[in-house]
C-alpha positions in Angstrom: -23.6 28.9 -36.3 -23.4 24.9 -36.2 -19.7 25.4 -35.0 -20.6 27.7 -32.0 -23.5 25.1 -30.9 -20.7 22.1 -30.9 -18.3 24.5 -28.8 -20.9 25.7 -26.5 -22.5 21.7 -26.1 -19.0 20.0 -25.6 -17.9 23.6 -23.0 -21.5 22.5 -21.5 -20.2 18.7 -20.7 -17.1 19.6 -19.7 -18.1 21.8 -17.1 -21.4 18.8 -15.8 -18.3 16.6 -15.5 -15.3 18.9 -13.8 -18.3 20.0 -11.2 -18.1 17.0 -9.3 -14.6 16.2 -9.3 -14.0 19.9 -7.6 -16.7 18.9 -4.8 -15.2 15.5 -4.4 -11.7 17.3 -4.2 -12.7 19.6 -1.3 -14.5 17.0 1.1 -10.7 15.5 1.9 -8.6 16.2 3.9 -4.7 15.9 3.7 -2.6 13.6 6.5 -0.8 15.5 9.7 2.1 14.1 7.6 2.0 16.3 4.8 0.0 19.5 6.0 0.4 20.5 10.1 -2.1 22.3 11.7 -1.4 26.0 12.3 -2.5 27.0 16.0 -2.8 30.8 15.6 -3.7 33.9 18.1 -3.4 36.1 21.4 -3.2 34.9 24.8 -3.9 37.2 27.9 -1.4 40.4 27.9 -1.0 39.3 31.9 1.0 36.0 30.3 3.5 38.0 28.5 6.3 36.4 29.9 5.8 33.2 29.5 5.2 33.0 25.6 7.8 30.6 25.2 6.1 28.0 27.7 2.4 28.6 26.7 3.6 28.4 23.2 5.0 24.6 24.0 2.4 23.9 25.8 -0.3 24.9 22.4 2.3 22.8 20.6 2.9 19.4 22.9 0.2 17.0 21.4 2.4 17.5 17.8 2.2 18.1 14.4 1.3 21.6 15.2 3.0 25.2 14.6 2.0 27.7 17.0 2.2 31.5 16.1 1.0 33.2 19.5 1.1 36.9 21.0 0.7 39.2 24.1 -3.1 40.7 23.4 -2.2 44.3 23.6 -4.9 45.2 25.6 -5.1 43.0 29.2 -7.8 40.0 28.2 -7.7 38.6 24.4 -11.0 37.4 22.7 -13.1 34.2 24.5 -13.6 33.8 19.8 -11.9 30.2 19.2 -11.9 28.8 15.0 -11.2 25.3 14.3 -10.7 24.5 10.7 -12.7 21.2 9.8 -9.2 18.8 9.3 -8.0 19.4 12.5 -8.0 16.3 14.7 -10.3 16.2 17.6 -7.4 15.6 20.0 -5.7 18.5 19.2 -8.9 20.6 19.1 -9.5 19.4 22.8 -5.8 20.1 23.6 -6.2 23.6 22.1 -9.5 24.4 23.5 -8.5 23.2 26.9 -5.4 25.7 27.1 -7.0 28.5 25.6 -9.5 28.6 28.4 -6.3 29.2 30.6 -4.4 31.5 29.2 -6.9 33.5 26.9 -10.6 35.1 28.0 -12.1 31.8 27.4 -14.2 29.9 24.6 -17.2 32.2 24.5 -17.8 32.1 20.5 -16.9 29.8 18.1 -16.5 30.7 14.5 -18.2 28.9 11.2 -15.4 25.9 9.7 -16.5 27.4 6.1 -15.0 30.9 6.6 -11.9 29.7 7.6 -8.5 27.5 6.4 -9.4 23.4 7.3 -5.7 22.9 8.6 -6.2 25.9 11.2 -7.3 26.7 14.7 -7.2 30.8 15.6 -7.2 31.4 19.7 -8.4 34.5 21.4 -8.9 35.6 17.2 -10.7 39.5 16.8 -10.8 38.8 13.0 -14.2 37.3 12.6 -16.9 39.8 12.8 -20.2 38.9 15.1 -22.1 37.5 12.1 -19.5 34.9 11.0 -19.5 33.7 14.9 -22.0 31.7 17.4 -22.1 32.3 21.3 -21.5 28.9 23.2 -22.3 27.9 26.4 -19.9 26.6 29.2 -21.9 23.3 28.6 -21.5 23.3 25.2 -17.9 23.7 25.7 -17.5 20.8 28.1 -19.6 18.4 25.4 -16.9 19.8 23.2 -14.3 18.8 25.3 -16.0 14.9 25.4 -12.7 12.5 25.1 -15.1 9.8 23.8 -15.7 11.8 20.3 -13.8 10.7 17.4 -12.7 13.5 14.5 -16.7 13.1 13.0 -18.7 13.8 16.2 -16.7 16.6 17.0 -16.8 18.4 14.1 -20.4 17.9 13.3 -21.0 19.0 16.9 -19.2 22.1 16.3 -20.6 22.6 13.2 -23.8 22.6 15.4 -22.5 24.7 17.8 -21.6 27.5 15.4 -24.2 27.7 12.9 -25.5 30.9 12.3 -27.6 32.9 13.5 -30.7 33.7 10.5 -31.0 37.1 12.2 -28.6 39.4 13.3 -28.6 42.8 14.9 -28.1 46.1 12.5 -29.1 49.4 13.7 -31.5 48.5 16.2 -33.0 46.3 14.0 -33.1 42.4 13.4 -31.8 42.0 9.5 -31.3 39.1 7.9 -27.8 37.5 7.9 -26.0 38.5 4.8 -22.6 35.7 5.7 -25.2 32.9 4.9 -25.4 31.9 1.1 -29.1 33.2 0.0 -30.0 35.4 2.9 -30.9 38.2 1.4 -32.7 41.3 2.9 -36.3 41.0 1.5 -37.6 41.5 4.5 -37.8 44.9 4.4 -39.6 45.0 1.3 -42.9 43.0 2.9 -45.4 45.0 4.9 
């Protein structure tokens, strides 16, 4: 009995302390050096042949690898995804090309559901509830030159926070993607 309280105490400390180093581990970020950002997607079907030049032209500011198709079907998605290490210039770059050769930057997606070292262009893999409509304003404050890596990422993080209710059957449910959103709703009068 006194053995299994020592183990269980000292299993207790040990997992107070590990806790924080886990968070602390997460919150940085590694240099362009070591980790390049992946620039991933579709592009309009209509720009089929000119993959190799809209590809270079994803990939000119640097320390990017660019993995782009033909949308089979005519105009890809206006959904753009920007992981939360990606460098503000190269978001801008990114954004500012995907708005020519994809259906735009209608929704952006929320930096915790995807990979921080990645930006998806003209995605379809995010479903409506991991995803915020933006506005062509929003887009252009976005595009701001004057914002360093931290003002563009907390304004994006503003820009694509979720919505609390989302559509489901004709109904407005709560959103199950956010943490502790749960459907009690229902169970209210």
């Amino acid at each position: 009995m006194f053995q299994s309280v020592i183990i269980y105490f000292f299993l207790g400390v040990f997992l107070i302390i590990l806790k924080p180093v886990t968070i602390q581990a997460e919150t940085s970020c590694q240099t362009l050096d070591k980790k390049k950002i992946k620039v991933e997607g579709y592009f309009s079907k209509k720009f089929r042949k000119e993959k190799r030049e809209i590809a270079k032209e994803f990939a000119e500011m640097g320390d990017t690898r660019t993995f782009l198709r033909a949308f089979p079907m005519g105009k890809s998605s206006d959904v753009v995804a920007v992981g939360r290490c990606v460098p503000a210039y190269i978001a801008r770059h990114v954004l500012i090309t995907a708005k020519k050769y994809t259906g735009g930057v209608g929704s952006l997606v929320v930096q915790s559901f995807i990979h921080t070292h990645w930006i998806g262009v003209g995605t379809t893999m995010f479903d409506e509830p991991s995803q915020r409509m933006v506005s062509a304003t929003q887009v252009n404050q976005l595009l701001n030159p004057d914002l360093g890596d931290k003002e563009f990422h907390a304004l994006y993080r503003k820009f694509s926070k979720q919505n609390e209710l989302v559509p489901f059957f004709g109904l407005q449910v709560p959103n199950s993607k956010i943490p502790g959103n749960t459907n009690n709703t229902l169970m209210s009068p």
